[in-house]
C-alpha positions in Angstrom: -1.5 28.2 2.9 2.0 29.4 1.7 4.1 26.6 0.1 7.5 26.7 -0.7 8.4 26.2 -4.5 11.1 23.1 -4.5 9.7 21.2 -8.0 9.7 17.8 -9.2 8.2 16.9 -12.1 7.2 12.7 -12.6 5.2 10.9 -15.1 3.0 8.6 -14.2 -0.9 7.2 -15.5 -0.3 10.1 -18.2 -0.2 12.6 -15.6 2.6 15.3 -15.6 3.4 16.2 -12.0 5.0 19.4 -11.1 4.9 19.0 -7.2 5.6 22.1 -5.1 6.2 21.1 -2.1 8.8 21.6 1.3 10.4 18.3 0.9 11.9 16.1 -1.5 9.3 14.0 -3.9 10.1 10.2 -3.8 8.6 8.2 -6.0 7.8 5.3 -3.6 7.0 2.5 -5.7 10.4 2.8 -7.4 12.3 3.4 -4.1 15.2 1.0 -3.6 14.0 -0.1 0.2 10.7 -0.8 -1.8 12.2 -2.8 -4.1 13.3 -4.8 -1.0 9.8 -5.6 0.1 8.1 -6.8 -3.4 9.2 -10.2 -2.5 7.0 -10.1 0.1 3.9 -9.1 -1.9 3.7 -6.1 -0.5 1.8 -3.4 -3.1 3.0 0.1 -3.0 1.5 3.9 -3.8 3.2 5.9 -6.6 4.4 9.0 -4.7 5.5 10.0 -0.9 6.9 13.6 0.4 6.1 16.0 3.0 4.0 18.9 2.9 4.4 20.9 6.7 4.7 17.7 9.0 2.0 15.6 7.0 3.8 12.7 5.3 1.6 12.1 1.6 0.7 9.0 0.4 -0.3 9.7 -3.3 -2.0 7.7 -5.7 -3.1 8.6 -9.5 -5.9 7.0 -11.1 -6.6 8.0 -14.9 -10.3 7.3 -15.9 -9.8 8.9 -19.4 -9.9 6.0 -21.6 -13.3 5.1 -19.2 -16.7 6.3 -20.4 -19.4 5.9 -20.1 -19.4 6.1 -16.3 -20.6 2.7 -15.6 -17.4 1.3 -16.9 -15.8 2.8 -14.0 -14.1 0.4 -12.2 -16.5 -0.7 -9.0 -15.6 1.7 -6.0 -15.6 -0.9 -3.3 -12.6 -2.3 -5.5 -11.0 0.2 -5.7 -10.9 1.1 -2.4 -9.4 -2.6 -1.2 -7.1 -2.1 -3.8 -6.3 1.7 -2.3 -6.2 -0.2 1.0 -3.9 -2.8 0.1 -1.4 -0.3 -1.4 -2.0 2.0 1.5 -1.1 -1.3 3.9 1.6 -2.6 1.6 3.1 1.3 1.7 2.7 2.1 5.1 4.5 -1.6 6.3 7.3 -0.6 4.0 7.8 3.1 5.4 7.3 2.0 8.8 10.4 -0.7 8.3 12.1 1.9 6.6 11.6 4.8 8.8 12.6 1.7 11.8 16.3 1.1 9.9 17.0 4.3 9.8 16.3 5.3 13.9 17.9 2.0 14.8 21.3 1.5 12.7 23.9 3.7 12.7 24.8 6.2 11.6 20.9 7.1 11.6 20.4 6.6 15.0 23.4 9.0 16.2 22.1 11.4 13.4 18.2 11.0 14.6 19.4 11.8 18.3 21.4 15.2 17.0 18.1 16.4 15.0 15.5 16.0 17.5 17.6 18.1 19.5 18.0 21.0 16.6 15.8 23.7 15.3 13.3 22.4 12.1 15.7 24.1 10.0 18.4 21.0 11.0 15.6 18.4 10.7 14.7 19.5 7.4 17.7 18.8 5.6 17.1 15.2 6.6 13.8 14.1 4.2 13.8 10.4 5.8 14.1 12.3 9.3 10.9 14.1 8.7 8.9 11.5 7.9 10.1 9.1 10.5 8.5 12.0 12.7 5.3 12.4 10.8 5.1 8.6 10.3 5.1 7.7 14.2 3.3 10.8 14.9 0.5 9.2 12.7 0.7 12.5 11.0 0.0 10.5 7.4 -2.7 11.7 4.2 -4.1 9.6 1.4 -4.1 11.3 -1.6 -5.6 9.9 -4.6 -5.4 11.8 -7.8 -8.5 10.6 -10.5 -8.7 12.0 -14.3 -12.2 11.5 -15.1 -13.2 11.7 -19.0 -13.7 15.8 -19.6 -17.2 14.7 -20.6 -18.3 13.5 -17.5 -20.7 15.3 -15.1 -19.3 17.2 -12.1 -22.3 16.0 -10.0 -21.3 11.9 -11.1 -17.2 12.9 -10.3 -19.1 14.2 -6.8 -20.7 10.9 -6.4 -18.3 8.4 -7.2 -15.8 10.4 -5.0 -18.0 10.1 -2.3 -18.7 6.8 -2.4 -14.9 5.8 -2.4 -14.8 8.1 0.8 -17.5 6.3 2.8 -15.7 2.7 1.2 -12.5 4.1 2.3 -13.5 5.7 5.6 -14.5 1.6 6.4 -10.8 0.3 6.7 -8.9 3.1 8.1 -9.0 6.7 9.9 -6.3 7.8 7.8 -8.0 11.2 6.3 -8.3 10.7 2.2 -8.4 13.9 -0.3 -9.0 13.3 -3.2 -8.4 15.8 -6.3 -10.2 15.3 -9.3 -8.8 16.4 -12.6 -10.3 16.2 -17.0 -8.8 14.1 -19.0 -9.6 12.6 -22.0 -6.7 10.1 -22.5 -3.7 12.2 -21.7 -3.4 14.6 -18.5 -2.0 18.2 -19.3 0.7 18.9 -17.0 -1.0 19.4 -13.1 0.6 21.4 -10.5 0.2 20.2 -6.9 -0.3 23.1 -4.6 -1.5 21.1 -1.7 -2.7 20.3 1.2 -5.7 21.6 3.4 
C-alpha cells in the first residue's frame, strides 16, 4: 500500500511515534473538545488520524517493565478497559464530528466539500473523519511493547486472546502491532494499515 509521508512524531508509554500517514495526527486525549467531555467521565484513546478513509483509533500499551508473562495485566481487563476508551472516544468524536456538520460555519463548509473532488475534502482533517466516522469506516489500533525476552509464540497468544475478548463487545476490526521493549521503546515508524 503506498502512503504518503506527512510525519508527526509524539511521545507517549515511552514510545517514539513517527506516524506517516495522509492526514493530520491528533493526539485525542489531549484534544481541546476532549477536554470538554472529561467531566463526563468519559475515557479517551491516545491518538486519532486518517489513513485512506479509515479513521484510527490508537492505543499504546508498554509491557516492558512486565515479566515474567504472568504479570501481564489480565486480557479480559484490558479489553473492558480498551472498550471503555474505545466508547468514551468514539461518544466524543461522534459529538465532535456532530458540531462541526451542524454549526456554522462547518455546516456551509461540509455542504461545499461533499460537493468537491477528495483533493478539496482533504484539506479539511475534521471533514474526513466526519465521513469515515458516520460511514462506520473506524480501526482499533493498539500498540503493545512486550519485554524483548518474551516468546513470540506467548506475544501470539496473549494477542489472540485480547482479539476473541475484544471481538465480544464490538465489530469494530482491532490490529494490533506488537513491538520489543525492554523499558524504553526505540523510535517506531507507523507505516500502516492493511
Amino acid at each position: 500500500m503506498k502512503t504518503r509521508f506527512i510525519h508527526s512524531v509524539f511521545r507517549e508509554s515511552s514510545f517514539e511515534l513517527s506516524f506517516r500517514t495522509v492526514d493530520k495526527v491528533i493526539r485525542y486525549d489531549e484534544h481541546p473538545f476532549y477536554r470538554q467531555f472529561t467531566s463526563a467521565g468519559l475515557k479517551a484513546i491516545d491518538f486519532l488520524f486518517m489513513e485512506k478513509d479509515q479513521l484510527v483509533f490508537v492505543e499504546l500499551k508498554n509491557y516492558g517493565q512486565y515479566a515474567p508473562k504472568e504479570e501481564y495485566p489480565d486480557v479480559a481487563e484490558l479489553s473492558k478497559t480498551l472498550q471503555a476508551k474505545y466508547d468514551g472516544s468514539y461518544k466524543g468524536v461522534q459529538a465532535i464530528c456532530s458540531y462541526f456538520r451542524q454549526r456554522q460555519p462547518g455546516k456551509t463548509i461540509f455542504k461545499i466539500l461533499d460537493r468537491l473532488p477528495l483533493f478539496f475534502q482533504q484539506k479539511h482533517p475534521w471533514y474526513l473523519k466526519s465521513k469515515a466516522f458516520f460511514d462506520q469506516k473506524i480501526l482499533f489500533l493498539l500498540i503493545i511493547g512486550f519485554p524483548k525476552s518474551e516468546s513470540t509464540e506467548n506475544k501470539a497468544a496473549y494477542c489472540s486472546k485480547l482479539k476473541e475478548a475484544w471481538a465480544k463487545h464490538t465489530d469494530t476490526p482491532l490490529e494490533i502491532i506488537v513491538e520489543d521493549s525492554e523499558e524504553d521503546f526505540d523510535a517506531l515508524d507507523l507505516k500502516i494499515l492493511i
